[in-house]
C-alpha positions as CSV (number, residue, x, y, z in Angstrom):
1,X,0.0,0.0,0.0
2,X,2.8,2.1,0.9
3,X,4.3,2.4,-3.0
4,X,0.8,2.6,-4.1
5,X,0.2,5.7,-1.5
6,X,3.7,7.2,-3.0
7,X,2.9,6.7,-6.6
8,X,-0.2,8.8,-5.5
9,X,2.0,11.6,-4.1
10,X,4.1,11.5,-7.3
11,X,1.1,12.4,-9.6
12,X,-0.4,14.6,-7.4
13,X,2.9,17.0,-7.5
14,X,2.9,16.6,-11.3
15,X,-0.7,17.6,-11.2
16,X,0.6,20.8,-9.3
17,X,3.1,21.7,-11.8
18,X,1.5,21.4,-14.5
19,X,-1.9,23.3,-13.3
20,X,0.9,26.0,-12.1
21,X,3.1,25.8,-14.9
22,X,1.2,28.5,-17.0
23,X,3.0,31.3,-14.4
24,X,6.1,30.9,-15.6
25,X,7.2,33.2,-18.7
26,X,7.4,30.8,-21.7
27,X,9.8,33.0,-23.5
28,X,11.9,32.6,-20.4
29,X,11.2,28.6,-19.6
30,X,9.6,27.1,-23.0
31,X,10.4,23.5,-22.2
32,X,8.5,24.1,-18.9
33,X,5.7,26.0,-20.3
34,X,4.5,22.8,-22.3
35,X,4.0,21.2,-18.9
36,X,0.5,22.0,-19.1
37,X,0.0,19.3,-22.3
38,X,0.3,16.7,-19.6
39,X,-2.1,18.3,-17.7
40,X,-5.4,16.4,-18.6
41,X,-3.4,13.1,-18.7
42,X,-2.2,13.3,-14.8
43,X,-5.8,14.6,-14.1
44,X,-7.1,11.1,-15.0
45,X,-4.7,9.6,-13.1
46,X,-5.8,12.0,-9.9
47,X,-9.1,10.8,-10.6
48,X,-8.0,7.2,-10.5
49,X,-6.4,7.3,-7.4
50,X,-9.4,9.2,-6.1
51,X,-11.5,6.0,-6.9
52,X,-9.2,3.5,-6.2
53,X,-8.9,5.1,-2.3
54,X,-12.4,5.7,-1.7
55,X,-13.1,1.8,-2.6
56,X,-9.7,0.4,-1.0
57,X,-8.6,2.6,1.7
58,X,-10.8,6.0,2.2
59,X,-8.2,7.4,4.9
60,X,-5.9,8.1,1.8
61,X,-8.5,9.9,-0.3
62,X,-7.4,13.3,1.3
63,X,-4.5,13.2,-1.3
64,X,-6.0,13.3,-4.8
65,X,-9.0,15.4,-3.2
66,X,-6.4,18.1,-1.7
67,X,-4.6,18.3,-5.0
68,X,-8.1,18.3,-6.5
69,X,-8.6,21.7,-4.4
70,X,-5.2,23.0,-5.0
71,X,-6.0,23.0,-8.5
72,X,-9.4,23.8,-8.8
73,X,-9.1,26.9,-11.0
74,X,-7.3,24.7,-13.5
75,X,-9.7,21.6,-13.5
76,X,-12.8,24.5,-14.1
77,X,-10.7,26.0,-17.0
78,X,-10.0,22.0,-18.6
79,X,-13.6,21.2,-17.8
80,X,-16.2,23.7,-17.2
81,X,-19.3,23.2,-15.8
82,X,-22.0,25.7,-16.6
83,X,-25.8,24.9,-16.9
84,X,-26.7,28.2,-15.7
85,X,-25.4,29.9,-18.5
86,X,-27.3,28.1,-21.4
87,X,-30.6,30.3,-21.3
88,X,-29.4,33.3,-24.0
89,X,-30.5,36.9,-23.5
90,X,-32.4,38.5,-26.1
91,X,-30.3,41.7,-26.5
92,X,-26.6,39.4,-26.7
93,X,-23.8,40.0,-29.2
94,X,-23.2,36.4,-31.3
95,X,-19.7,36.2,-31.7
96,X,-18.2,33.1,-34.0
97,X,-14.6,32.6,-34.3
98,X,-13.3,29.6,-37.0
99,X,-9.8,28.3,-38.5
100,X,-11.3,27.1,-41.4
101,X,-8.1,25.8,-43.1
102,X,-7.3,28.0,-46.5
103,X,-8.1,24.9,-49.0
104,X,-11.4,24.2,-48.1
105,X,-12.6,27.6,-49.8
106,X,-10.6,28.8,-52.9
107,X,-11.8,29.4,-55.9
108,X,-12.7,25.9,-57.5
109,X,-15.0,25.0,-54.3
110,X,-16.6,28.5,-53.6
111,X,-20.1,27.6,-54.4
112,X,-23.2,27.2,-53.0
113,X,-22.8,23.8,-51.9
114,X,-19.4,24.9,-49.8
115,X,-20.1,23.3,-46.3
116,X,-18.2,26.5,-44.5
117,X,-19.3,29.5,-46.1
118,X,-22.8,27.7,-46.0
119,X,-22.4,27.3,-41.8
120,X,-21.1,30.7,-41.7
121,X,-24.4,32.3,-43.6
122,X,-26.5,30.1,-40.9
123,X,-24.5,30.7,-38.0
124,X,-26.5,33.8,-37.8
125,X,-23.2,35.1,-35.9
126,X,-23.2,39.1,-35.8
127,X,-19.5,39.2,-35.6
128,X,-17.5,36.2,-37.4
129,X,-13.6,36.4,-37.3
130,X,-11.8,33.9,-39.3
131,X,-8.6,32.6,-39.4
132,X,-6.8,30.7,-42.5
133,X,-8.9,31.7,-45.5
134,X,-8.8,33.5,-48.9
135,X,-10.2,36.6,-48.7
136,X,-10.7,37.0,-52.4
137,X,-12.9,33.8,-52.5
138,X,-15.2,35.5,-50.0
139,X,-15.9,38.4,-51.7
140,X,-17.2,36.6,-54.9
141,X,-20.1,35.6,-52.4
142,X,-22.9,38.0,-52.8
143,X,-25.1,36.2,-50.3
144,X,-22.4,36.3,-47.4
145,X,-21.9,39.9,-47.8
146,X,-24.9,40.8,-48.0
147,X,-25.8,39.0,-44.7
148,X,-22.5,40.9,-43.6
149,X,-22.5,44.3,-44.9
150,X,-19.0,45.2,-42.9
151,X,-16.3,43.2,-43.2
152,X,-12.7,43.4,-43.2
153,X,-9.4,41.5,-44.8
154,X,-6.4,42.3,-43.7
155,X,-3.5,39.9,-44.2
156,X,-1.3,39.2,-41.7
157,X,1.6,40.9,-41.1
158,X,1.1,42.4,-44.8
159,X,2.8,39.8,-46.3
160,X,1.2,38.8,-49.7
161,X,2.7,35.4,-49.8
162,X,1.4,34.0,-46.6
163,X,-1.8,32.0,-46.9
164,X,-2.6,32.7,-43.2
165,X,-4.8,35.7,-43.9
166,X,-7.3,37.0,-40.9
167,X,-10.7,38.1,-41.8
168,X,-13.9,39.9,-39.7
169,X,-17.6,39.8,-41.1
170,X,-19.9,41.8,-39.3
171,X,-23.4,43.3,-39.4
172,X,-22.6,46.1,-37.4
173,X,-20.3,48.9,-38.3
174,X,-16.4,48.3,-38.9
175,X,-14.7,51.9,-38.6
176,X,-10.9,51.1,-38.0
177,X,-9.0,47.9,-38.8
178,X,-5.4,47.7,-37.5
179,X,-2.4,45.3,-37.7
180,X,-0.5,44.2,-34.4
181,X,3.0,43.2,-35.8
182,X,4.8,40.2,-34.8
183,X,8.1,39.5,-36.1
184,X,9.4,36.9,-37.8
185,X,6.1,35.0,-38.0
186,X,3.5,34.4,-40.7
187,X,1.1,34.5,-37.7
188,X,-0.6,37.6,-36.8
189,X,-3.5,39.4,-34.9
190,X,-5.8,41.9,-36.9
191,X,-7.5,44.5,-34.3
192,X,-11.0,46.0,-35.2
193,X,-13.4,49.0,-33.5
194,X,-17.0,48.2,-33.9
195,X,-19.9,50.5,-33.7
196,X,-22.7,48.5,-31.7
197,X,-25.9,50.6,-30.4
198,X,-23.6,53.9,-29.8
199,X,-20.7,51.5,-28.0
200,X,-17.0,50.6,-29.3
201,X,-16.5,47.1,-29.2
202,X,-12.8,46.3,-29.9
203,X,-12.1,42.9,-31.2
204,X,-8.9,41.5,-31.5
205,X,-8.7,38.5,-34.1
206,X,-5.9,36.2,-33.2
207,X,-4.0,33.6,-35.1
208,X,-0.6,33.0,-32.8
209,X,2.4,31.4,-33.5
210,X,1.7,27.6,-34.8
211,X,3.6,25.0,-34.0
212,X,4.8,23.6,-37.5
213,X,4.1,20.2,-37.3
214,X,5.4,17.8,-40.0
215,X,4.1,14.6,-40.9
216,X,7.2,12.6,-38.8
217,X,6.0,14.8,-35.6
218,X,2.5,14.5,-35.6
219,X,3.7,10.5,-36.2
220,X,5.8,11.1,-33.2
221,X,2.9,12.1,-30.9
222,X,0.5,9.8,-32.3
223,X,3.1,6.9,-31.5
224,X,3.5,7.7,-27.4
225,X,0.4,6.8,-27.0
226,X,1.2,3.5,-28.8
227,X,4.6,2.7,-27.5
228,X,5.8,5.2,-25.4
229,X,8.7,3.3,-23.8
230,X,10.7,3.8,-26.9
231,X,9.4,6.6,-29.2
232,X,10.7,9.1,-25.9
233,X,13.4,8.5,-26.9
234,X,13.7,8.8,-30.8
235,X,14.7,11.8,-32.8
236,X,11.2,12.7,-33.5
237,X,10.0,12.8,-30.3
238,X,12.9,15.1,-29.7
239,X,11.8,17.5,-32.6
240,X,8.6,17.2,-31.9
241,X,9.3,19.0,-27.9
242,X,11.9,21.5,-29.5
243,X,9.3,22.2,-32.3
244,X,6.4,23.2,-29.4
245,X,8.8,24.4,-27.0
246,X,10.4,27.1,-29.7
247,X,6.3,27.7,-31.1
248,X,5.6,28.2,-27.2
249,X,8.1,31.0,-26.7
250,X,7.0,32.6,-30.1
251,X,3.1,32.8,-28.3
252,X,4.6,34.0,-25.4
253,X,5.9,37.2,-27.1
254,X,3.3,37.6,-29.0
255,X,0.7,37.0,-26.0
256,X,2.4,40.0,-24.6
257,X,2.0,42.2,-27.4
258,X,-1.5,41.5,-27.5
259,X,-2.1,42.5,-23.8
260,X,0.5,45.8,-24.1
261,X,-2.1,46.8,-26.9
262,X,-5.4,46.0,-24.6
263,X,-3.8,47.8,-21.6
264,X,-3.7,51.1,-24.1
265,X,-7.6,50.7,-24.9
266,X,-10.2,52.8,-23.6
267,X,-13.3,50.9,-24.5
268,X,-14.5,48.5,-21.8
269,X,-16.0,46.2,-24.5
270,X,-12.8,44.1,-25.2
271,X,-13.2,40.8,-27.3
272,X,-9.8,39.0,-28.1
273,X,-11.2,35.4,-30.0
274,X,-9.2,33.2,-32.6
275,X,-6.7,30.5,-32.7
276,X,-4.3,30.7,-30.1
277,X,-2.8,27.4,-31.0
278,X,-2.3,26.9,-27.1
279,X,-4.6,24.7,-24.5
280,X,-6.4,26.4,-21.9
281,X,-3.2,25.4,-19.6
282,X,-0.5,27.8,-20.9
283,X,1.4,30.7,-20.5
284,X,-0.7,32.3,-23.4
285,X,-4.1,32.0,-21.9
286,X,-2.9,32.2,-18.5
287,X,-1.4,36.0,-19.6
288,X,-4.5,36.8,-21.1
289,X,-6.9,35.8,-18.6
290,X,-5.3,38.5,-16.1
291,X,-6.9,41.3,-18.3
292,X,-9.9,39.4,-19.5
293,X,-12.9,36.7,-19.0
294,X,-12.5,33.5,-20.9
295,X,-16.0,32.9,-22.1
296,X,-15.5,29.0,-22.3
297,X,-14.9,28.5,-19.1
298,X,-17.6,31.0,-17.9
299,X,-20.2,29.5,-20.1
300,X,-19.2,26.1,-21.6
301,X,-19.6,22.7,-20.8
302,X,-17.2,20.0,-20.9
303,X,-13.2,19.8,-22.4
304,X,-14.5,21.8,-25.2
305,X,-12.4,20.0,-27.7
306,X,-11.5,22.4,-31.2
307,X,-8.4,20.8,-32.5
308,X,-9.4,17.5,-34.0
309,X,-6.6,15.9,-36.0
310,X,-3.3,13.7,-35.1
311,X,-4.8,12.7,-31.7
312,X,-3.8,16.9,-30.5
313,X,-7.4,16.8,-28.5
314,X,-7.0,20.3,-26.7
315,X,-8.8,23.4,-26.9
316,X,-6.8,25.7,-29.0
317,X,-9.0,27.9,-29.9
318,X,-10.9,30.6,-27.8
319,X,-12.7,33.8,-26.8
320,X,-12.2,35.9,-24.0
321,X,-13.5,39.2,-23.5
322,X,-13.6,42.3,-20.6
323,X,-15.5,42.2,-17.4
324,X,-17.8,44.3,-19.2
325,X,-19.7,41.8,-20.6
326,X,-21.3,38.7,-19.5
327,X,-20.8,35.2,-21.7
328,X,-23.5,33.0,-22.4
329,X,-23.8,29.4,-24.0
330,X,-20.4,29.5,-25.5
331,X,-19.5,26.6,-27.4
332,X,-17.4,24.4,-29.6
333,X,-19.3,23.4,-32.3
334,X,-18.6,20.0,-33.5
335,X,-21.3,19.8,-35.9
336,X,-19.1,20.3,-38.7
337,X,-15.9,18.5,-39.7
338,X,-14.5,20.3,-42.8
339,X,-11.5,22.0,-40.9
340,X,-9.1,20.9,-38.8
341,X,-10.6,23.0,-36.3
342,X,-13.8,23.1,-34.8
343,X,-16.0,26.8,-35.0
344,X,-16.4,28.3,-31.5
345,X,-19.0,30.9,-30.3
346,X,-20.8,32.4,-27.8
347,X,-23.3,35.0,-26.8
348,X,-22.1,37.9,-24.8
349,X,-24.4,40.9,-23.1
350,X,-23.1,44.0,-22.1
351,X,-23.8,44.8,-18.1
């Protein structure tokens, strides 16, 4: 009982670190900032231990229930519960954000049929902000922009060759579109200022640093789950950690940027939604969230799974927004299967 009891102790500090992990600068420790991956995966086992005592031996059940409590805030932010959010207020703001992955609208599949542009017209979102598409595709849709008279295209980081372009449909007013620069990426975050009923709503469309994943590292990952006692120790498992550790300090700068820009603002109504390309355990969202409300964990249900491809199951993609406004119902939409993300929304009301 007594190895069993230290085995127990074992997780429980991983469980620590890794819920805690997100404080650290990941510019300044990367390879500890992708602590939080494990984090779901030495949950489970938390939650195993927390079974196995309460049938064997409930004395030692105060372990996994203590580390439980130490990281509460972390387990809430992994796996939300909300029912009391689902009932939406007539007067709320839809907001949609979507990686729809470039190829799945150019311009031989732009038609009527197009499963994406088709969810976006019957999303009935007032703001959409999409990341990954061609802009130029888009325009050739009458029927979209009609449904969204204001829209904006910017590409990011004004570079024409980069397919990673960042796009905002709207029904309400788009007065100013700006660019937040990041350097040496092909990522980037497009800023707009939306009239709504007399109000500025500033919404910040984010598509951060990705983590470049090749065919051998995605292989790499999927194998550890397979046969984990030697593929730790192969050369792409070890370019698959440098890859994500060097993508992790990239977001890190960038996440900063972001925040330097919001602490400028003088609009209360702050939305900052996109692909952050980061779970809800990291540096990124852990920076973010000390400015802002992330509307998943106030309103979702559930791991909220949006990445679904190469057995990466984490919720990269997000929306937060200021204290100003209250989330409702937000949720990742799994519905439709045509990116290799999954659309996220969720209705917000101003107080």
């Amino acid at each position: 009982m007594i190895p069993i009891l230290a085995l127990n102790f074992l997780i429980a500090v991983c469980l620590i670190g890794c819920a805690y992990s997100p404080i650290l600068p990941a510019e300044q420790f990367p390879l500890l900032s992708l602590a939080g991956l494990a984090f779901p995966f030495i949950l489970v086992a938390n939650i195993l231990f927390l079974l196995l005592w309460l049938l064997v031996y409930p004395r030692y059940i105060i372990v996994p229930l203590i580390t439980g409590i130490i990281c509460f805030a972390q387990i809430r932010a992994f796996f939300p519960i909300n029912f009391d959010r689902q009932h939406i207020p007539e007067n709320s703001l839809k907001v949609l954000s979507y990686n729809i992955l470039s190829p799945n609208i150019n311009a031989s599949n732009a038609n009527k049929e197009n499963a994406i542009i088709t969810y976006i017209e019957e999303s009935d979102a007032d703001i959409v902000c999409l990341q990954e598409f061609h802009f130029a595709t888009l325009k050739k849709r009458k029927k979209l922009l009609d449904e969204y008279p204001y829209k904006s295209y910017l590409v990011s980081n004004d570079s024409e060759s980069t397919t990673r372009y960042l796009g905002c449909l709207s029904k309400y007013p788009i007065f100013s579109v700006e660019n937040l620069q990041f350097e040496s990426s092909s990522n980037g975050c497009s800023k707009y200022r939306i009239l709504h009923e007399g109000d500025t709503i500033v919404v910040y469309n984010c598509h951060l640093q990705s983590n470049g994943l090749n065919g051998e590292h995605k292989n790499a990952y999927e194998q550890m789950f397979t046969n984990p006692k030697e593929q730790i120790r192969s050369k792409d498992t070890k370019d698959l950690v440098k890859k994500l550790r060097d993508s992790a300090a990239k977001r890190a700068v960038q996440a900063n940027i972001i925040v330097a820009d919001i602490e400028k603002e003088t609009s209360p109504y702050i939305i900052v939604c996109g692909d952050f390309n980061d779970s809800p355990i990291s540096y990124t969202c852990n920076l973010l969230k000390e400015q802002l409300e992330d509307a998943y964990t106030n309103s979702g249900n559930g791991p909220g799974i949006s990445y679904n491809r190469n057995k990466l199951y984490y919720r990269i993609d997000h929306i937060m927004h200021s204290s100003q406004f209250k989330s409702y119902k937000c949720t990742v939409d799994r519905s439709i299967k045509t990116s290799d993300h999954y659309p996220i929304f969720c209705f917000l009301e101003k107080k």
